[in-house]
C-alpha positions in Angstrom: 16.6 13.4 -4.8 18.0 11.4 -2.0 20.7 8.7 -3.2 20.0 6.3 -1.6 16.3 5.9 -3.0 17.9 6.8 -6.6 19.8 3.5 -6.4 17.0 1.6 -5.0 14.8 2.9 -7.5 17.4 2.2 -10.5 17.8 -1.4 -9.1 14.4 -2.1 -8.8 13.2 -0.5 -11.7 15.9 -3.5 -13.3 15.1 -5.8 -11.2 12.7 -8.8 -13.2 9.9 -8.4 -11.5 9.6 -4.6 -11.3 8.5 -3.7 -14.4 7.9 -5.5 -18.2 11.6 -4.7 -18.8 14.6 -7.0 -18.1 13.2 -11.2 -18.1 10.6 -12.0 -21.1 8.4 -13.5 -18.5 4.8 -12.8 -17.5 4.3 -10.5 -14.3 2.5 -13.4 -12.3 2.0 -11.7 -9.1 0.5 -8.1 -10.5 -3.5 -8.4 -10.4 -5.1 -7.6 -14.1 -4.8 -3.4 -13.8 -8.2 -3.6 -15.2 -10.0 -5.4 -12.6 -7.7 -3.5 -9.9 -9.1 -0.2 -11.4 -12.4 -1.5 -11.1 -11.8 -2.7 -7.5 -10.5 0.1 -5.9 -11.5 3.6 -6.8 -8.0 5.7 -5.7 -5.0 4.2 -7.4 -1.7 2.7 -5.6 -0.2 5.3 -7.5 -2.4 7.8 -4.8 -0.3 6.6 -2.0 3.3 7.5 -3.4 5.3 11.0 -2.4 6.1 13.3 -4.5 9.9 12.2 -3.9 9.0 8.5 -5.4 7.1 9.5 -8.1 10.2 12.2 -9.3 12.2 9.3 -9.0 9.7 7.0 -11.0 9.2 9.4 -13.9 13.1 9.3 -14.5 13.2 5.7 -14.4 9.9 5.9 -16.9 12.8 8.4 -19.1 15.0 5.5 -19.2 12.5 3.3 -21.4 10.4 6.3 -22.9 13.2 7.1 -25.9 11.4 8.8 -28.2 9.7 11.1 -24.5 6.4 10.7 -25.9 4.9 9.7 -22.7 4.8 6.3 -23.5 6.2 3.3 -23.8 5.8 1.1 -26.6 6.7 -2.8 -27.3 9.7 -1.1 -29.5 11.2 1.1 -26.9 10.8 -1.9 -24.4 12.3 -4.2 -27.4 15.5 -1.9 -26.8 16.0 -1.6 -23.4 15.8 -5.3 -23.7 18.0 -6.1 -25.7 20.5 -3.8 -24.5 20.8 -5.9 -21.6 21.5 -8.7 -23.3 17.8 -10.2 -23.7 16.0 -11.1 -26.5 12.5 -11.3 -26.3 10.0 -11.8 -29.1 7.5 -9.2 -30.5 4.5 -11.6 -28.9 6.2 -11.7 -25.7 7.2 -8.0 -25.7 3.3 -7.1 -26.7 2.3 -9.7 -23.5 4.5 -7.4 -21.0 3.3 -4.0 -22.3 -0.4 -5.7 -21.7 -0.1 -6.6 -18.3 0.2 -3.4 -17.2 -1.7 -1.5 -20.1 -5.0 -0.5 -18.5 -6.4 1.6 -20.9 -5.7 -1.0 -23.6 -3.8 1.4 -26.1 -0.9 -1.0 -26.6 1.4 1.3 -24.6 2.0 1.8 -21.5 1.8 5.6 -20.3 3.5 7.4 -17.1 -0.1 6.9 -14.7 0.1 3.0 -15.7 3.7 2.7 -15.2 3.3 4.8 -11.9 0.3 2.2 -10.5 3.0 -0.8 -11.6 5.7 0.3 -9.7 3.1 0.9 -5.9 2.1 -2.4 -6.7 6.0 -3.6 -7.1 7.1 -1.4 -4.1 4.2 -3.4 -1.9 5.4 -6.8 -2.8 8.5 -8.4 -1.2 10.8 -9.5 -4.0 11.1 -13.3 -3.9 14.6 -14.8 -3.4 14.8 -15.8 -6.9 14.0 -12.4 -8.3 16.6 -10.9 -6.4 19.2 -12.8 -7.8 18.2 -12.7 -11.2 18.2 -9.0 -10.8 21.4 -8.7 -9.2 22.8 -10.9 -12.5 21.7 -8.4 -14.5 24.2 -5.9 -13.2 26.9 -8.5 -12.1 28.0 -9.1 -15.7 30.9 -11.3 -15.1 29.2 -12.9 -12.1 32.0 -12.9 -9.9 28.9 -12.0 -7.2 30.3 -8.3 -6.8 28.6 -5.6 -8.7 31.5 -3.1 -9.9 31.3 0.6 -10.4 32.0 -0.3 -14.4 29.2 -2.8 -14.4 27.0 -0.3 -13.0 28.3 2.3 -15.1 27.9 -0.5 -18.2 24.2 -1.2 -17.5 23.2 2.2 -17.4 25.1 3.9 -20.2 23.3 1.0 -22.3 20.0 2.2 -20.4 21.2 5.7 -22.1 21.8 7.1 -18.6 25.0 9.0 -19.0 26.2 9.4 -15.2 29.4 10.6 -14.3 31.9 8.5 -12.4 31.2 10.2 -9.3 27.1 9.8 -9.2 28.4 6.1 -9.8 30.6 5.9 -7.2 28.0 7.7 -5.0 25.6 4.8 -6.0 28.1 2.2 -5.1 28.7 3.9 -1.8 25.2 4.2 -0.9 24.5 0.2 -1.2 28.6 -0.8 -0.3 28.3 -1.9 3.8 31.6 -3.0 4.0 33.5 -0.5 2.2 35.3 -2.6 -0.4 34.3 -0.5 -3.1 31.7 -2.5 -4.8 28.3 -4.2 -4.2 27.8 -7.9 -2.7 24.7 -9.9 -3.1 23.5 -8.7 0.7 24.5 -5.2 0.0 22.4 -5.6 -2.9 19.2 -7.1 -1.3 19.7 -4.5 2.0 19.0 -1.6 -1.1 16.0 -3.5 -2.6 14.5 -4.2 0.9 14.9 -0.1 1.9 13.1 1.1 -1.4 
């Protein structure tokens, strides 16, 4: 797997608006999966490589503890609140729905899949940016350190060594000062 997609991906996959995970908010600009199904018979999901979708079903491990194959308002609950949130059971069962299209309460690999095509087509708005980039910049200095990387993701339960961290800094650091600026940061969203 290339690197520099892996840190897109892990970004993204943080990132507010990529998935039910990181801001208790609704998902305003995802279309009701159920009237998308309906709509179009292929899925988004039909359109990704085989690359992205590898890289997607790791991120989908990061969220899926129990590796069930699903994800459930609990598992979500964690991830959560390991970074620092602390959303509500109502608002944790109104994330899993928006993106639930079978209406089992969970959300499975296919419907995570079809969530993230849809996030990949959409251009991150200014303010979802920076609220993602908060989420790693812990001490909000604006920089993004190898340790708060390393921070987010060991609460993630992504055990990565100091040098795939370092890689991952690398990958997104432009300027070569050893950690990741707020344009760094955006340049890696905008290449996902």
């Amino acid at each position: 797997m290339a690197g520099t997609s892996r840190s897109a991906t892990v970004f993204s996959v943080l990132s507010p608006a990529s998935h039910t995970g990181v801001v208790p908010t609704p998902l305003p600009r995802l279309a009701s999966p159920r009237r998308a199904e309906r709509e179009a018979p292929e899925t988004m999901a039909d359109q990704l490589t085989d690359d992205q979708i590898a890289e997607f079903k790791e991120a989908f491990s990061l969220f899926d503890k129990d590796g069930d194959g699903c994800i459930t308002t609990k598992e979500l609950g964690t991830v959560m609140r390991s970074l620092g949130q602390n959303p509500t059971e109502a608002e944790l069962q109104d994330m899993i729905n928006e993106v639930d299209a079978d209406g089992n309460g969970t959300i499975d690999f296919p419907e995570f899949l079809n969530l993230m095509a849809r996030k990949m087509k959409d251009t991150d708005s200014e303010e979802e940016l920076k609220e993602a980039f908060r989420v790693f910049d812990k001490d909000q200095n604006g920089f993004i350190s190898a340790a708060e990387l390393r921070h987010v993701m060991t609460n993630l339960g992504e055990k990565l060594t100091d040098e795939e961290v370092d890689e991952m800094i690398r990958e997104a650091d432009v300027d070569g000062d050893g950690q990741i600026n707020y344009e760094e940061f955006v340049k890696v969203m905008m290449a996902k």
